[in-house]
N, C-alpha and C positions, 0 to 999 in steps of 0.2 A: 458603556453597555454592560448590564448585569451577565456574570457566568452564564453558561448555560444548563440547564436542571437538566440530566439524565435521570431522575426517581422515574419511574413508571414508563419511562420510554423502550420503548423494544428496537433492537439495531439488529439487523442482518452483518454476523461479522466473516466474514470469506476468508479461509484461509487462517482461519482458529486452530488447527491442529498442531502446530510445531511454532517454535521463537517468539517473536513478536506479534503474531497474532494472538495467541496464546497467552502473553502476558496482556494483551489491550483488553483480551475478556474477562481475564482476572480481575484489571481496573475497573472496566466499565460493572462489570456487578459489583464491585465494591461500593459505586455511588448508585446504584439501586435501578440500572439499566435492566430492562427487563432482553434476553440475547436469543439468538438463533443464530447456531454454530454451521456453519459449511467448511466441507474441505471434502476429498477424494475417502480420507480414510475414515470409516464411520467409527472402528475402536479407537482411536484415540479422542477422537471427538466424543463418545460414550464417557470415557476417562472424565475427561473434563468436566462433561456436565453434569459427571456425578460430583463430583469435586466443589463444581458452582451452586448446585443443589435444584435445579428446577429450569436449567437454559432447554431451547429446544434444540434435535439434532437434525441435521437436514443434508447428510451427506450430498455431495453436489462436483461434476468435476469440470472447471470452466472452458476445458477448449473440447466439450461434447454440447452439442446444441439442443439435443434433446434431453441431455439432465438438466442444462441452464434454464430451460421453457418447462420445466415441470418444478425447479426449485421456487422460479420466481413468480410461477401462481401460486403457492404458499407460502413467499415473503415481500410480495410488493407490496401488504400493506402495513409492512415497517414503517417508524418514525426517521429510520436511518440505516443506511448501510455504508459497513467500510471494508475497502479492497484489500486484504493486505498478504497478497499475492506476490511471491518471491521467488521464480527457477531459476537457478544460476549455474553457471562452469564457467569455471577458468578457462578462456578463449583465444586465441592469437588470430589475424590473417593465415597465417603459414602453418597455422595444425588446423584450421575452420572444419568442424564438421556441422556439415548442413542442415541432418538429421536433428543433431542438439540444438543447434541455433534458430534453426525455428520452431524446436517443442515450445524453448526459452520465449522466443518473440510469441508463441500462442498462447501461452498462459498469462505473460504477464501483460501483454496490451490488449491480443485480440480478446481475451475472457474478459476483459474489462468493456469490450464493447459490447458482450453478448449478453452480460449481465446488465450494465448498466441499460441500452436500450430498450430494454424488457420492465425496467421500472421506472425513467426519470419522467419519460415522455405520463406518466399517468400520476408523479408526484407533480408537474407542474402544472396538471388540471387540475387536483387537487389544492395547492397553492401551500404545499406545507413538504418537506423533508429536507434530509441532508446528509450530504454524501462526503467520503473521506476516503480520502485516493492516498496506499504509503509508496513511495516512489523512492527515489536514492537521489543523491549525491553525484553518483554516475553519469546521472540525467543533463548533467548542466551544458559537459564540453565533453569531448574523447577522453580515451584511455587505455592504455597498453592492455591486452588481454582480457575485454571488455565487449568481444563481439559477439551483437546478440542480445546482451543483457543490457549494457547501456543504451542498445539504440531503441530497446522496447521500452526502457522506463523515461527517455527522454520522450518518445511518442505519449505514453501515459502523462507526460506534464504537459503536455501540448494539449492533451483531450480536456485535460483538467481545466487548463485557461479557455478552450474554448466553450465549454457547460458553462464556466464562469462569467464568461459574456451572455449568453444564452439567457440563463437564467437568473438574472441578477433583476431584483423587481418581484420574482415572481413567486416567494418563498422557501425557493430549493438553494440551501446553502451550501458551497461545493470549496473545500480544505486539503491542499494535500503537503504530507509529513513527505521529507526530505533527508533521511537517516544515511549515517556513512556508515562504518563496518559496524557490527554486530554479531555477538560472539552466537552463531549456527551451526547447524551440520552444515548447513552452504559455506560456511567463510569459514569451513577447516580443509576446503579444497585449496583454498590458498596457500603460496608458498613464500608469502615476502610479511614482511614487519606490515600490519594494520594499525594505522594511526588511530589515535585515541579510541579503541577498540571496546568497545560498550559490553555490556551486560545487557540482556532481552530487557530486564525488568527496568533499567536506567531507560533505554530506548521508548519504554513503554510508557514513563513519564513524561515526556518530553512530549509524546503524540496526545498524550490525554490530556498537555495544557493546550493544544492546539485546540484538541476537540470542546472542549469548557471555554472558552473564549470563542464568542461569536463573530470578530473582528479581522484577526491575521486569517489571510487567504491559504498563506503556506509558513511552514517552518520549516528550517536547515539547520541538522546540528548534528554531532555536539561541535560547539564552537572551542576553540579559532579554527578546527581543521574546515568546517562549512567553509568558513570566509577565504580558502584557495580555489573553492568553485563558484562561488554565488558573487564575491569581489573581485579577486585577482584573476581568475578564471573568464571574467565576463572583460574585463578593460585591458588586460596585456594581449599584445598581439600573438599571434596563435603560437609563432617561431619560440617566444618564449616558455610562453605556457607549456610549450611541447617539451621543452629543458627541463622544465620543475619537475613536472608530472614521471617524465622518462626517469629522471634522474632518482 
């Protein structure tokens, strides 16, 4: 199956203002994606698109229901939109605050239902887009200090497979990116050694071969750290798993 052309295509990208959404917008205009920028903060999305030279701004904040329903009648008639929506804190059971942990599960799963529902349902009348969901590593199995934010972006892999039955046949093609740590203001909350710990910009290649490839449904990486969640993580029994991961 031939690449996929971004020239002339327009993507709704969510979540353009800081890290890795930020570098995916870089990319995608590099191959001549035509873009409309969302996030909460409209100056640094200004920054950007003066930077990119002609994206559009669409300030937008996804766990408000009435910005979501006023963004997405000025971008559902994108070729493509990608989520790439990230609140984090460092979490235990035994410090949980409740407040954080579900701003955390609102941004990153429920905005993902408030956006998406507002456009797939009319791209699959359509018979044409496609959708890119960035997810974590997190997602696969538990994790020490993890509450909240694993258990929203494992729900986002779950919504992802399920669009992906959904709409499979019907033109709307649905990818989602699987990244482990990633050097942010979010992963400097952290206090322990981040394995193979990336650069936004490395991160941001890895997601735009997903995206250029019409084929692989999802990618995990950077590897071998992937493969203690997506192999080891899925075949050794929990007891185990719970050693490595604690340890």
């Amino acid at each position: 199956m031939p690449p996929r052309s971004l020239e002339g295509k327009t993507y709704w990208l969510i979540g353009a203002s800081e890290g890795l959404g930020r570098e995916i917008a870089r990319e995608m205009h590099r191959l001549g994606a035509r873009l409309i920028l969302s996030a909460r903060s409209e100056e640094r999305l200004r920054d950007l698109s003066e930077e990119l030279g002609a994206a559009e701004v669409l300030p937008m904040d996804v766990t408000d229901a009435a910005s979501v329903r006023d963004a997405a009648a000025r971008a559902e008639a994108a070729d493509g939109l990608i989520y790439s929506v990230g609140l984090y804190d460092p979490m235990t059971a035994q410090d949980w605050d409740p407040d954080k942990a579900e701003a955390i599960a609102d941004a990153n799963f429920m905005g993902a239902l408030r956006v998406l529902g507002r456009v797939v349902p009319g791209w699959a009348q359509r018979g044409a887009g496609h959708v890119v969901l960035i997810g974590s590593l997190a997602a696969f199995r538990g994790l020490p200090g993890a509450i909240g934010y694993g258990s929203s972006k494992a729900a986002l892999r779950h919504l992802a497979e399920d669009m992906y039955l959904d709409l499979k046949g019907t033109g709307v093609d649905v990818q989602m990116a699987n990244p482990g740590f990633i050097r942010t203001r979010l992963t400097e909350k952290n206090d322990f050694t981040m394995t193979q710990l990336m650069e936004p910009a490395e991160a941001a290649r890895h997601v735009m071969t997903l995206i250029r490839n019409p084929e692989p449904r999802q990618i995990s990486f950077p590897r071998p750290f992937a493969w203690v969640f997506t192999v080891l993580g899925r075949w050794l029994p929990f007891r185990l798993y719970a050693r490595l991961v604690s340890g």
